[in-house]
C-alpha positions, 0 to 999 in steps of 0.5 A, spaced: 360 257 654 366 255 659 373 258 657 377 252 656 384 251 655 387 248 649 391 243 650 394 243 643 397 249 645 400 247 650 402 241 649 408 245 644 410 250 648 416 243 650 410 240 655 409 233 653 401 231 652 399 225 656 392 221 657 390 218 664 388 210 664 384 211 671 383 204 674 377 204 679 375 198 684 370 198 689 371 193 695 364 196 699 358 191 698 355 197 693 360 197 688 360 202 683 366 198 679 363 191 676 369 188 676 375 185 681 381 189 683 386 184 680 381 184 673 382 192 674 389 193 675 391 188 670 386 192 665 389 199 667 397 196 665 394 194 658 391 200 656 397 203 658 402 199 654 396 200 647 397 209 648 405 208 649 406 203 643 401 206 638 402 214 640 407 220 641 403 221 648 406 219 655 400 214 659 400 215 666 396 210 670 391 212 676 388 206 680 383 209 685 380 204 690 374 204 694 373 213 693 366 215 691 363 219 685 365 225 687 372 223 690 373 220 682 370 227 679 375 231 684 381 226 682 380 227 675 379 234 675 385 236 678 389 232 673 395 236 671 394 240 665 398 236 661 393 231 661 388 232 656 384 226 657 383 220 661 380 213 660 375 210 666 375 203 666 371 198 671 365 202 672 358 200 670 356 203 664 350 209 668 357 210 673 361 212 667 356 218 664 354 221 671 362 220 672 364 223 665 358 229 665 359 232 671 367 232 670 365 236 663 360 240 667 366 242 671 371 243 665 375 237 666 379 233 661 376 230 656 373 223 659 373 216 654 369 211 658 371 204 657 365 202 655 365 208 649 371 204 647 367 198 646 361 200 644 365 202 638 368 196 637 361 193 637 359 198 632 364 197 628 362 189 628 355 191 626 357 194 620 362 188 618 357 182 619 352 187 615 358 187 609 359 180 609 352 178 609 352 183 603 346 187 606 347 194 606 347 199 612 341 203 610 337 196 610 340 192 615 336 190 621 340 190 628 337 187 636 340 189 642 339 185 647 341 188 654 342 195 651 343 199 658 350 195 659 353 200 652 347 205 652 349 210 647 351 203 642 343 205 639 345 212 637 352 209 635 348 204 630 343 211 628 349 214 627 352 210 622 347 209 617 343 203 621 336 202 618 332 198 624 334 198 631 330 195 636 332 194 643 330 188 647 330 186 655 329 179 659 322 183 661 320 184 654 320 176 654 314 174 656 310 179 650 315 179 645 320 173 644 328 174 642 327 168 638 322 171 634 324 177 634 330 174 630 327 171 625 325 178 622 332 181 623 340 181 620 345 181 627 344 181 634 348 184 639 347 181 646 350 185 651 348 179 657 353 176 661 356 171 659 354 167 664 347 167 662 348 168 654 341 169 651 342 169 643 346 164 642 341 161 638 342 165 632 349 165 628 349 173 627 351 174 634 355 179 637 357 179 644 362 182 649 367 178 651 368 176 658 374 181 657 373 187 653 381 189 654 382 187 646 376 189 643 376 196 647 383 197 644 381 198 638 379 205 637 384 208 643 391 209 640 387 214 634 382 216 639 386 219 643 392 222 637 385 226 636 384 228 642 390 230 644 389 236 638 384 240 641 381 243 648 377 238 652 371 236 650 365 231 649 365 223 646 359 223 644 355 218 639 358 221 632 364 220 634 364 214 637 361 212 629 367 215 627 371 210 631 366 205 628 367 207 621 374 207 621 375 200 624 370 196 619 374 200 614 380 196 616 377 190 618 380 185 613 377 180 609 373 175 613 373 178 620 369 183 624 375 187 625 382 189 624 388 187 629 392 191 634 399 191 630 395 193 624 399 198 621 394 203 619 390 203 625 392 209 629 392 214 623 385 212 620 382 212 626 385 218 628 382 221 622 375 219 621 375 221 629 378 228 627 372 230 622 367 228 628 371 232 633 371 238 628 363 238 629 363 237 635 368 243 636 363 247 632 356 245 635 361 247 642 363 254 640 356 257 636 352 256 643 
């Protein structure tokens, strides 16, 4: 195993902790960001504002435009040490993990996509509409439909006690009907652009909004409190479920999930996301 750096050490010696919010926008007729460069830019001020409002650490912003995978890997990785995790945001879903494994494989700070961001928020949806049905965890029944746009959404749901998940793509409409397939299960998660929704027939339906800024805000502020205590690592599908279990804990009463000015947000996040990270930290150190 690497040795690495903990940031948490350093971060006492009078260096103040601080968390990079990387906007990514590509003009080439490929590109790897799915999104406008205003859309970005105006993101990446956002997730700046949610860090230094609802934690003690300094954001620094970091728009990258028109560089390839490996010049994003080489900006991120030679960070100032001081910075102990970064959030990317306007990459497409396969982009963000090839970016955020090979920046871990080179001991890099810690990379939270925004899309592990929003696949906490659905979770923590799943579970909410799951409560509000009076179904429990364990026997709830959940499609995802266009799973590869959060691909670690189905680990996620397994590993907050889920009992049935099923994944469906506009090619298994000819064998396998989404209306059907609705009929015998409790939520739909529909990751479809919203210009060409495809659920919209069943009332127990989650969607990604056409700007995931609010909901990927969510988990933030308590991810990275946790993260700023220990040496970089892995955002994996455990804790990314604890994020979710967090915010469905805090979701009040009649809705999905809590708001950003609720006051325990930062702290109980940061709680749950703590116990994960623990586990994770010791599966590190034992290989």
């Amino acid at each position: 195993m690497r040795s690495r750096y903990r940031h948490a050490e350093h971060s006492g010696s009078g260096v103040t902790a601080a968390v990079a919010v990387v906007g990514i926008h590509q003009s080439s007729p490929r590109p790897l960001s799915s999104r406008g460069s205003v859309h970005t830019w105006v993101a990446m001020e956002e997730y700046t504002a949610v860090v230094q409002r609802l934690t003690s650490l300094r954001a620094v912003r970091l728009p990258l435009a028109d560089c390839t995978e490996s010049d994003i890997v080489d900006r991120l990785c030679a960070v100032h040490s001081d910075i102990i995790a970064t959030l990317v945001g306007g990459l497409s879903s396969a982009d963000s993990e090839a970016i955020a494994h090979r920046i871990d494989e080179r001991g890099g700070p810690t990379v939270v996509t925004e899309i592990d961001l929003t696949t906490a928020a659905l979770a923590a949806s799943v579970v909410s509409i799951l409560g509000h049905r009076g179904i429990s965890t364990g026997h709830g029944r959940v499609i995802i439909a266009c799973s590869e746009r959060a691909p670690l959404l189905g680990p996620v749901l397994v590993e907050c006690g889920v009992g049935s998940i099923t994944s469906w793509n506009l090619h298994d409409a000819q064998d396998f009907s989404l209306r059907r397939l609705i009929s015998h299960n409790d939520v739909l998660v529909d990751l479809s652009d919203a210009e060409n929704r495809i659920g919209d027939e069943m009332d127990c339906t989650i969607t990604i909004d056409s700007d995931p800024v609010p909901a990927a805000s969510l988990a933030l502020p308590g991810l990275f409190d946790a993260l700023s205590r220990r040496a970089p690592t892995r955002v994996d599908a455990s804790v990314l479920a604890a994020c979710a279990r967090a915010l469905a804990l805090l979701a009040p009463r009649g809705k999905l999930l809590p708001d950003l000015d609720q006051p325990l947000l930062t702290t109980t996040v940061a709680r749950y996301a703590d116990r994960a990270l623990d586990l994770v930290e010791r599966l590190q150190y034992s290989r």
